[in-house]
matplotlib code that plots the C-alpha trace (Angstrom):
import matplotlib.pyplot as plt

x = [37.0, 33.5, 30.7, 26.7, 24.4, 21.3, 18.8, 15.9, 13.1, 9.8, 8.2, 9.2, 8.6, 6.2, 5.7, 9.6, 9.1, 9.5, 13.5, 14.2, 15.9, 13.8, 15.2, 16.6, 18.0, 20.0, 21.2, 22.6, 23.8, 26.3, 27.3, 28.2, 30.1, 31.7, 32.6, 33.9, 36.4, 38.0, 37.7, 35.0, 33.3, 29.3, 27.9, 24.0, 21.7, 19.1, 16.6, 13.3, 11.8, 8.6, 9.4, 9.8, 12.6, 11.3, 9.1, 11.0, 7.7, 6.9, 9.4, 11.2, 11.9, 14.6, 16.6, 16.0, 17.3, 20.5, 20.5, 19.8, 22.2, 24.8, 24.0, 23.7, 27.6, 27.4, 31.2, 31.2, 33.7, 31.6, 27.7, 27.4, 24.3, 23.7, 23.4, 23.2, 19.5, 18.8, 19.8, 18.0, 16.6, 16.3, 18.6, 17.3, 18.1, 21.4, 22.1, 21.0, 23.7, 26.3, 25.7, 26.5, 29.2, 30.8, 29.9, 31.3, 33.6, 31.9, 31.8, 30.0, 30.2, 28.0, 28.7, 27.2, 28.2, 31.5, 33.6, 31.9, 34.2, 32.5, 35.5, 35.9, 34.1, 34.6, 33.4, 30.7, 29.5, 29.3, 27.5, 24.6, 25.0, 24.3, 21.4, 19.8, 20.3, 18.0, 15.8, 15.5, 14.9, 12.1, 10.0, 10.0, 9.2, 6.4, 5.0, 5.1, 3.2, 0.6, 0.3, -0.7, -3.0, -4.5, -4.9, -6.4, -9.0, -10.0, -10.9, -13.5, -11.5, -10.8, -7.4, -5.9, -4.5, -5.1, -7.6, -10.3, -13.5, -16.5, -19.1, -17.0, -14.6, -11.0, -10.5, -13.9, -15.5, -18.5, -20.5, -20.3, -23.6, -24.1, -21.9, -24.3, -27.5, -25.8, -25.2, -28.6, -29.9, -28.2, -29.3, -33.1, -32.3, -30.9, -34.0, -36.0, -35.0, -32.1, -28.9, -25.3, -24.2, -26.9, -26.1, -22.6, -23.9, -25.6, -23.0, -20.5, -22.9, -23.7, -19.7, -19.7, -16.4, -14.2, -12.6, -8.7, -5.7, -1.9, -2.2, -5.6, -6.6, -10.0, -11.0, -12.0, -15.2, -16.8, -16.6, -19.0, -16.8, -15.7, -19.3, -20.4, -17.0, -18.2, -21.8, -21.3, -18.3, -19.4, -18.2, -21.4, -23.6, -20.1, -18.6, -15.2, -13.6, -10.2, -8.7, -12.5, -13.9, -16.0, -14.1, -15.4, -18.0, -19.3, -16.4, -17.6, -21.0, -23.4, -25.1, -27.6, -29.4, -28.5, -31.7, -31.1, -27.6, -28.4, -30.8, -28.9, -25.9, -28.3, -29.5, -26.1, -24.3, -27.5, -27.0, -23.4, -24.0, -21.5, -21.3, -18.3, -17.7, -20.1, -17.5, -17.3, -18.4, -15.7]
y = [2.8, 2.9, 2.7, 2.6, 1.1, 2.7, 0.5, 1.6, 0.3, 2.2, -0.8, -4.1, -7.7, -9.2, -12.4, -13.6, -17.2, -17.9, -18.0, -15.9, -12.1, -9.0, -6.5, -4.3, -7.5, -8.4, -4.4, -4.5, -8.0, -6.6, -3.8, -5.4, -7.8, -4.6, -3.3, -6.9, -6.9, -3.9, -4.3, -1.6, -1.2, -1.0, 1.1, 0.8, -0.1, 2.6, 0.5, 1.8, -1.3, 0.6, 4.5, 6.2, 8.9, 10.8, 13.7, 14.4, 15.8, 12.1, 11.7, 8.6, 7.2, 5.8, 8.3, 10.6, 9.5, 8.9, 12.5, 13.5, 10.9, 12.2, 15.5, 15.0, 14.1, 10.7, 10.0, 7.8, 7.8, 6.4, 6.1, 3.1, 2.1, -0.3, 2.3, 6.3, 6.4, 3.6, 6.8, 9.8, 10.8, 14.8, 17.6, 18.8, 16.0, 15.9, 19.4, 18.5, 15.6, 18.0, 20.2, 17.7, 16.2, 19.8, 19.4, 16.0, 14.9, 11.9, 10.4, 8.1, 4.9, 3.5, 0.2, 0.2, 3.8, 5.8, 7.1, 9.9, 12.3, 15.0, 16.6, 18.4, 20.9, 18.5, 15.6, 17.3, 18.4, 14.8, 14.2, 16.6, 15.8, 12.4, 12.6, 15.0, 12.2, 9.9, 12.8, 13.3, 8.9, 9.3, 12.4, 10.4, 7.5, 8.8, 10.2, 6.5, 5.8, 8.3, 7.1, 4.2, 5.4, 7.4, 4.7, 2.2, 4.9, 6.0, 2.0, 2.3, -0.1, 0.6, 1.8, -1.2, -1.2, 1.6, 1.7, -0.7, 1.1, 0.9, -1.4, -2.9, -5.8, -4.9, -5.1, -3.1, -6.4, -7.0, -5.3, -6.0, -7.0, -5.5, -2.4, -1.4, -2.0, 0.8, 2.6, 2.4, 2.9, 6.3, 7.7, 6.8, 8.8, 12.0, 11.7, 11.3, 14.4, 13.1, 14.8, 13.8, 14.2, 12.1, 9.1, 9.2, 9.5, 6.3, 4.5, 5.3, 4.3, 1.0, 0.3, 0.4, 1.4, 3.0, 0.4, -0.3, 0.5, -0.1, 2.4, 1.3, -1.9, -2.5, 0.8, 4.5, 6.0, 8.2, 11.7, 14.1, 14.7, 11.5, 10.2, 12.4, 12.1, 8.8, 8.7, 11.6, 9.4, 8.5, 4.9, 4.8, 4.4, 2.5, 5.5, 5.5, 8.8, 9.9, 13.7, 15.0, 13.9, 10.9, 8.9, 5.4, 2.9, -0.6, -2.4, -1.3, -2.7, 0.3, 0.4, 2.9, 3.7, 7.2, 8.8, 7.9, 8.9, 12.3, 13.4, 12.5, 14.5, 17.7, 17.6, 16.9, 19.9, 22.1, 21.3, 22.8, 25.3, 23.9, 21.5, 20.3, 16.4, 17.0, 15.3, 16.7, 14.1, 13.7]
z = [7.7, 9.2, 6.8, 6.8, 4.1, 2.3, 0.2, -1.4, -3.9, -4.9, -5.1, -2.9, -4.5, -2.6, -5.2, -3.6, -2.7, 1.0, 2.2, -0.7, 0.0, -1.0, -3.4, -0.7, 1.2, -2.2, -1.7, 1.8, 1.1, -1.7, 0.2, 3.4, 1.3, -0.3, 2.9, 4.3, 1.0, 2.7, 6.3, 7.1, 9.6, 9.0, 11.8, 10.5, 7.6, 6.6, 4.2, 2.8, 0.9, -0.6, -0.9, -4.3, -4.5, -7.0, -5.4, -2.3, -0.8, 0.3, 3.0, 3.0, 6.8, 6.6, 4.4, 6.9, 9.5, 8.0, 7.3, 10.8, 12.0, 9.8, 10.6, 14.5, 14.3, 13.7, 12.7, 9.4, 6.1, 3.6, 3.1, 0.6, -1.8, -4.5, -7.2, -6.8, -7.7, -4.9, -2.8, -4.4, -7.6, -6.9, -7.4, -3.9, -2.0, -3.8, -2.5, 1.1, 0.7, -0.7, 2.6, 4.7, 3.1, 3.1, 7.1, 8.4, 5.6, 4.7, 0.9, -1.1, -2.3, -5.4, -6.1, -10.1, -11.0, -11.3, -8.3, -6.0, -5.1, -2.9, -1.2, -5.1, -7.3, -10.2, -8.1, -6.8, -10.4, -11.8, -8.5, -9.6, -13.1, -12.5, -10.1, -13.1, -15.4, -12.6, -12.9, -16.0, -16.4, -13.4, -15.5, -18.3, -17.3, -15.5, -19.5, -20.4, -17.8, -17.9, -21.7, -20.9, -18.1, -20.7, -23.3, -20.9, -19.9, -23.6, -23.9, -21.0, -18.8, -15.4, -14.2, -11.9, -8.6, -6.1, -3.1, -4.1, -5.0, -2.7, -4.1, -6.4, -6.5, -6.6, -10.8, -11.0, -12.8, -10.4, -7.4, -4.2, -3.5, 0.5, -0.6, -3.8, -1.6, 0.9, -1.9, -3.4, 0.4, 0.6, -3.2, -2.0, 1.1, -0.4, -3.2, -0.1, 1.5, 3.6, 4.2, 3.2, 6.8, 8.4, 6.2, 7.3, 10.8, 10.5, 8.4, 11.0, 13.9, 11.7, 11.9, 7.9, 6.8, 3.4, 2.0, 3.5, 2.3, 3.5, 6.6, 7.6, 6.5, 8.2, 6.5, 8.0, 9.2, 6.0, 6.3, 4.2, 1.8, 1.6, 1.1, -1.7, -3.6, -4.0, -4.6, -7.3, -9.3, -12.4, -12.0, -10.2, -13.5, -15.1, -16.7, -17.3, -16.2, -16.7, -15.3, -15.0, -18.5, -18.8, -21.5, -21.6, -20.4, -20.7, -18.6, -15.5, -14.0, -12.7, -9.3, -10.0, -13.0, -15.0, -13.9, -10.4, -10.2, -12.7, -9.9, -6.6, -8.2, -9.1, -5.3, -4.1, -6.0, -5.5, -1.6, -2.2, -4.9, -7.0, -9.3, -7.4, -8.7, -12.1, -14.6, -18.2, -21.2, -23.7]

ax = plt.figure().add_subplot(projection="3d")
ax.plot(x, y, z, "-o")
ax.set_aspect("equal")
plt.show()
């Protein structure tokens, strides 16, 4: 019987002590031993330690390429995961899966759920059934989530994680001293007279950068948009925003004062002739 592996996690531990496996390592590890219990033959591992499966609009690498491999003839008996949701979470991935299936005559093996029989309409029923019930787990778990977004913002306290914010420390707790002066720079400019577009000339031209994230740590050069996205954010004054509305304030420190900011944002939307970035008080 030839074989390959898929492991998955939306999130990867990255506290695991050195020498310890990761959480997708721990996944291939029991399905190679799986497949060594009955003499199969694993022809690849397909492992995506940090993509969610929930929204398959956000591709996951790996997970395609096993479908193109699979579909691009690649002869193998059995796909095998840790668990059925390690694999997908959507309906319409479970259909792409189905389709192929139909196509090479491969099944599925799930080492923590019930038998996957796709060669059946029964089997391929309990297949759909149970990647609804992932669904269904995923949507709400994502309204406990946005709960508690929503109750942390209606305190005033900054939502954590993300892409840290410019001028601020990552938790939101202090300024960053040379990043508020730049901020401060530009609102005197655009009170001044100056132009959104020449600041982020200059910036650029300076080498001063958006704060990094995964894809580009060192950070990107500011664009317009970029730029007055965050001068108009209400964090700026320490306002505590939350879809649009202003909901909260007095956790995070302000760069510029209200009359400051409440002028630069007037000019800036005027400039536009919107009030594009204006947020609603509750």
């Amino acid at each position: 019987m030839e074989t390959v592996i898929y492991a998955r996690l939306s999130s990867e531990d990255q506290t695991a002590r050195p020498g310890e496996a990761s959480g997708t390592e721990r996944q291939i590890a029991d399905c190679r031993a799986w497949a060594l219990e009955r003499d199969a033959q694993v022809l690849g591992v397909y492992e995506d330690p940090d993509h969610s499966a929930s929204d398959p609009r956000r591709k996951r690498p790996e997970f395609e390429r096993l479908l193109a491999d699979l579909g691009n003839g690649v002869r193998v008996d059995v796909v095998v995961c840790y668990k059925l949701d390690r694999l997908l979470r959507h309906p319409r991935e479970a259909e792409r899966i189905i389709e192929l299936a139909d196509q090479r005559g491969f099944g599925i093996v799930s080492l923590n759920d019930p038998g996957v029989d796709l060669s059946t309409p029964t089997g391929r029923a309990m297949f759909r059934m149970t990647i609804t019930w992932a669904k269904l787990e995923t949507e709400t778990m994502s309204l406990r989530i946005r709960r508690k977004v929503r109750d942390v913002a209606e305190t005033g306290r900054p939502n954590p994680g993300g892409i840290r914010t410019f001028g601020l420390t990552p938790d939101k707790s202090a300024i960053v001293p040379h990043e508020a002066a730049l901020i401060r720079e530009a609102a005197d400019r655009i009170l001044g007279g100056g132009s959104v577009h020449a600041i982020v000339m200059d910036w650029n031209a300076r080498g001063i950068r958006t704060p990094g994230r995964s894809s580009a740590p060192e950070g990107r050069k500011w664009e317009a948009s970029s730029l007055r996205r965050m001068l108009m954010a209400p964090r700026i004054v320490g306002d505590r925003s939350h879809h649009g509305v202003v909901v909260g304030a007095g956790h995070i420190p302000p760069i510029l004062d209200r009359t400051t900011w409440e002028r630069m944002c007037a000019i800036l939307a005027a400039k536009r002739g919107t009030n594009s970035g204006q947020v609603r008080m509750h």
